[in-house]
N, C-alpha and C positions, 0 to 999 in steps of 0.2 A: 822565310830565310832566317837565318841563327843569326841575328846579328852579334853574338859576344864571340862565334868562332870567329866571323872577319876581323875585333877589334883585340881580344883577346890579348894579342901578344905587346901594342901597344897603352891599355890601357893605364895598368901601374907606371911605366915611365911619363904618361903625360900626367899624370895627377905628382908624382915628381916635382916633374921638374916647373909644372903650373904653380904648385903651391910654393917652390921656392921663389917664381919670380915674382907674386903679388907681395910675399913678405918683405923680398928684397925690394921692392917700390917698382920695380923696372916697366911694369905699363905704368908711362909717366901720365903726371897731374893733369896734364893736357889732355889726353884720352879719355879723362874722368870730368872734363870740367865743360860738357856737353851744353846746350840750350837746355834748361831742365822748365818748357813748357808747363803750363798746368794741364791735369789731367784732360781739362775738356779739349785741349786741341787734338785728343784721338779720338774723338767721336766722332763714327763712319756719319758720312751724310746718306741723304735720299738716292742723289743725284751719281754718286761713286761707289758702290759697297768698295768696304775694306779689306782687302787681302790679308786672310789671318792664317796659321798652323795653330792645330788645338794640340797640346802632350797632355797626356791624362794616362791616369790608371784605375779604372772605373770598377767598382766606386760606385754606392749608392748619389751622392752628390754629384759626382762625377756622371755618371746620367743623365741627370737631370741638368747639367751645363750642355751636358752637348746635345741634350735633345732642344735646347733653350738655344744655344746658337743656331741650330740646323733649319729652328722658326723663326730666324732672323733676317730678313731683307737685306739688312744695312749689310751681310756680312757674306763675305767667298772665301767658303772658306777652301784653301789650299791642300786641306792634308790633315788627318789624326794622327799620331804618335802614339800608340801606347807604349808605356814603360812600367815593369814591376813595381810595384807599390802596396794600395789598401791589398790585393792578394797577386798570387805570382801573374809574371806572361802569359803563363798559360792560359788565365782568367778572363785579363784585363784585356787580352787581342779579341778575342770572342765576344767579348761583351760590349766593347767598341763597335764589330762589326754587327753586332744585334744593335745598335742603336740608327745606326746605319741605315738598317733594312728596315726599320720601327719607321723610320722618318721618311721612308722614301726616299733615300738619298744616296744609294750606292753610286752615285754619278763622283763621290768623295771619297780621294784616297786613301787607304789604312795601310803604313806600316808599321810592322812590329817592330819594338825597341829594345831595351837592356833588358836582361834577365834578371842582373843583380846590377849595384851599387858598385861604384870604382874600385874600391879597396875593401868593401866592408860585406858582409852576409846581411842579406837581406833577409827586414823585419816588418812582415806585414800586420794588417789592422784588419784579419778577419774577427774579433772579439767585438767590432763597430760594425762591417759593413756584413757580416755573415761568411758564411764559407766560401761560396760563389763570388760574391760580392755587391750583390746586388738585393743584401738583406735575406736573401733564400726563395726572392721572386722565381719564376722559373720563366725561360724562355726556349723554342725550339734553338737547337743548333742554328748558328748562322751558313748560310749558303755562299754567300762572299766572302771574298776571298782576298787575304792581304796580297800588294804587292811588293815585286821581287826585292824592289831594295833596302835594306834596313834602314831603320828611322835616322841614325845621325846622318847616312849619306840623303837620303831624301830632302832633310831639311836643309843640308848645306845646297843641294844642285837645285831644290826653290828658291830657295832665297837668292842665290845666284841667277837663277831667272829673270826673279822680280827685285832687284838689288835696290833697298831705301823702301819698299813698299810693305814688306810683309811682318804684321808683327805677331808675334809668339805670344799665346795665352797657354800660359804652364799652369795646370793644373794638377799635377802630382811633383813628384822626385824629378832632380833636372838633370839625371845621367843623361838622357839623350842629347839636351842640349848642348853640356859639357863637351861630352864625345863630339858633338857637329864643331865645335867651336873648335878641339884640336885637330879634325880634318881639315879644315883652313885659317888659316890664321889671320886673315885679311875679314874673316866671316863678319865681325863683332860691327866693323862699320856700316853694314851692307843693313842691318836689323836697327829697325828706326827705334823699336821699344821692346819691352817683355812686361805683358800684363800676365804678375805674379799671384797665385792663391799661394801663401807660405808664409812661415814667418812669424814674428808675435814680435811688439816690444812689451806684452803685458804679460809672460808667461807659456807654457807649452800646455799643449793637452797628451802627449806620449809619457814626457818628461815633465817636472818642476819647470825648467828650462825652456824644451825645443817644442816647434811646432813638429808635427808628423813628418811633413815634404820635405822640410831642410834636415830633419833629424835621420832619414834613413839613407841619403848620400850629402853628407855634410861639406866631402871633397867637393862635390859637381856645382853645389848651391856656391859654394866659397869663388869658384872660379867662374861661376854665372854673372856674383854681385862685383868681382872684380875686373869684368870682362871690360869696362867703360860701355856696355848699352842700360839706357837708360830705363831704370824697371820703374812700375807701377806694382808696388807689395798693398796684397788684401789679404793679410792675413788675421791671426784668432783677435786679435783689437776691435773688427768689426763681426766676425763671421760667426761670432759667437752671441750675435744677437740675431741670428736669421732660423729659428728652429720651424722646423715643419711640423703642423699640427693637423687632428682631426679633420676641421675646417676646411683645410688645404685637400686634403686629401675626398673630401665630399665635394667640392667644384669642381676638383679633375674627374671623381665618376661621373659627375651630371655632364662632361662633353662629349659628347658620339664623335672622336677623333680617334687613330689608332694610337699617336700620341700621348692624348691625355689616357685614355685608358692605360698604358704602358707605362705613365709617370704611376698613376692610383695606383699599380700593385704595386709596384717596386715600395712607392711612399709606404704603403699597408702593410706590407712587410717588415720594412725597415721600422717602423715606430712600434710592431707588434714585437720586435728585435730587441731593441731596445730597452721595452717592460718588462721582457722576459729575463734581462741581462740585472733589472733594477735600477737601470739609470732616470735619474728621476728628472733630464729634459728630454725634451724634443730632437730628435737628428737636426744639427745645422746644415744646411746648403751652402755651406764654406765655397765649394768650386761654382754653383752657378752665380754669387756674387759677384766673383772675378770677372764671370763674359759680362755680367749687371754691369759692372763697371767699364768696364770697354763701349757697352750699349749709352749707355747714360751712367758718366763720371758726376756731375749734381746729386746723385743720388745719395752718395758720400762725402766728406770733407777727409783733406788731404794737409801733410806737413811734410815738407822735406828734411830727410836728415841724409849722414854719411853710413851707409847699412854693411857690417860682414858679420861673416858667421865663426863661428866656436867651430873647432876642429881637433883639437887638441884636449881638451878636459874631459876629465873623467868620467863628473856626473852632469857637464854644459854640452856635449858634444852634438851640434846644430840649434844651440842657440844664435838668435840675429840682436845682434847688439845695434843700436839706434843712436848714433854720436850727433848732436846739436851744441851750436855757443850758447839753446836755448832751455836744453835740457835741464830738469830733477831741478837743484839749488842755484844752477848757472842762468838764469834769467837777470837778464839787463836792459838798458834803457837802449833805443833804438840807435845813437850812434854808436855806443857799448856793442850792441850786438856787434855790428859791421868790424868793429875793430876786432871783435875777440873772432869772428869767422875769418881773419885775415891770419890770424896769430894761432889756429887751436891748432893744438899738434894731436893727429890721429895716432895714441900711443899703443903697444901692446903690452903684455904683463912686465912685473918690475923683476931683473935679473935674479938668480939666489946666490949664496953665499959661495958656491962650488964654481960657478965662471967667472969669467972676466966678460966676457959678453954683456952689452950694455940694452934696455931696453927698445923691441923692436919699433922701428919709427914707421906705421903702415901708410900715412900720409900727413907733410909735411905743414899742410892747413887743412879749414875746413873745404871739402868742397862735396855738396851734393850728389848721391849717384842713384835714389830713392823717392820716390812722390809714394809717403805712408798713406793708407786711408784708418783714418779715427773716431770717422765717427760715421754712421751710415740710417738714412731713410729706411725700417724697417719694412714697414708697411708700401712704399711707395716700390721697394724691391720687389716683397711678392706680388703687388698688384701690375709687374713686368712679368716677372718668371709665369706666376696661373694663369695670365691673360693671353700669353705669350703660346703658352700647351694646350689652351683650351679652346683655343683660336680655332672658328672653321678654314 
């Protein structure tokens, strides 16, 4: 099903009137000023798997998470989303449901999601993942088959299902999410977290700026981090030390699994991609980090700050700005901290000379809406991810 004919005619008005009301403050402090847990309290146990939605738009990496959750016990999962992203819908559904079928697992829902980005033409990263998307691996057509209801409505009548239980591991663009969130408004409480692949406070790899995922619906990502659900960001700060090498790709041939086999081409491709493009690293596994980190948060170290995204700049538009009392030159001694987190004012840019308009005030203190990850167990990650695909 299409899902941009159903949403079509609402979508501009809600990216509207959403970005006026996070400007204007209107989801008050209180919405934002959640239990902000450490990451370990989402790790699924033995004894409960975790109810998750994976959104992805696959995506060499993007494979490779969801063929990594799919070999996860800990994990139920609920539903894929795909959404246009590394290349269009048309791609990213198919190739979803070939991961699907790869894993044995058509028992797991696929629907299709955004074709494009709220306001903006969508800007794929076939020059990374290949034309397909999958590096130029090839796979048969899949036989499965998404179902009928487009992704924002799926993910709102799951979660409504399972209301406080399900949490969202976004691994591409969050138009889907976005959209779910303005099909119901009440949505935002019901989703205990969003463990996010996105984002950068150290830089973008599209732009100077942005990361990919926030840079090609910077509306959707804006009104994701101002939803008040509390996200889990893994983005280019750690996931740019996860490259997949030879190595990797010689332990996934030596598994007689149809899985690992399935990761090795895709990997053999993608790195033969890659050399041929002159890039002179290894493909990162940025999205199967993200489920790394839902599996085992240890893996990484974590900082809370207050996270939104650029929307409006020219050459920033989807960068995630990272506000702390503790950040860059603003480091102080631990009562210092507590005072200036009580006192910092989340500012926006300074007025010009042509208004009277005074600078915007995004929030009034500090208050966390963000658990960053900073620094990450390289080794200890893929010794999850190969062990994980290459598992009988």
């Amino acid at each position: 099903m299409d899902s941009d004919r159903k949403f079509a005619l609402t979508r501009r008005q809600f990216v509207t009137s959403s970005a006026a009301a996070v400007v204007a403050g209107s989801l008050s402090p209180a919405a934002l000023a959640h239990d902000q847990t450490p990451a370990a309290a989402d790790r699924p146990t033995s004894s409960s798997p975790s109810r998750v939605i994976i959104d992805t738009d696959p995506g060499v990496d993007d494979a490779f998470a969801l063929l990594l959750a799919m070999r996860s016990t800990e994990l139920k999962i609920e539903g894929i989303t795909p959404v246009a992203g590394n290349v269009p819908l048309e791609l990213t559904l198919p190739n979803a449901l070939r991961m699907v079928e790869i894993a044995g697992r058509t028992d797991i829902p696929v629907a299709a999601g955004a074709k494009t980005p709220l306001t903006r033409r969508l800007v794929t990263a076939a020059y990374v993942h290949g034309e397909n998307g999958l590096g130029g691996a090839e796979f048969p057509e899949p036989k499965t088959k998404p179902v009928s209801e487009p992704a924002p409505e799926f993910i709102r009548t799951t979660v409504r299902k399972h209301p406080g239980e399900i949490t969202l591991i976004t691994i591409g663009p969050l138009t889907n999410v976005a959209m779910a969130l303005d099909l119901d408004p009440d949505l935002h409480g019901m989703i205990p977290r969003i463990v996010m692949m996105g984002g950068s406070l150290a830089g973008g790899n599209i732009t100077p700026a942005a990361e990919f995922n926030i840079y090609v619906d910077p509306e959707a990502a804006r009104i994701v981090f101002q939803s008040g659900i509390p996200i889990t960001m893994v983005g280019l700060d750690v996931t740019r030390k996860t490259g997949l090498t030879d190595a990797h790709v010689r332990r996934l041939e030596s598994a007689q699994n149809p899985v690992s086999q399935a990761a090795a081409n895709i990997a053999h491709h993608a790195i033969q991609h890659y050399r041929e493009a002159g890039f002179l690293v290894d493909p990162n596994m940025h999205d199967s980090l993200a489920v790394a980190a839902f599996l085992n948060p240890s893996l990484l170290k974590w900082k809370e700050y207050y996270v939104d995204v650029e929307t409006a700049g020219e050459l920033t538009a989807g960068e995630t700005l990272g506000y702390s009392p503790t950040a860059g030159d603003l480091r102080r001694s631990a009562e210092a901290e507590k005072k200036a987190a009580q006192s910092m004012t989340i500012r926006g840019s300074a007025p010009t000379l042509a208004t009277t308009k005074t600078s915007p005030v995004l929030r009034d203190h500090f208050v966390p809406n963000t658990n960053v990850a900073m620094e990450v167990d390289s080794a200890g990650f893929f010794e999850l991810l190969i062990g994980r695909l290459t598992a009988k």
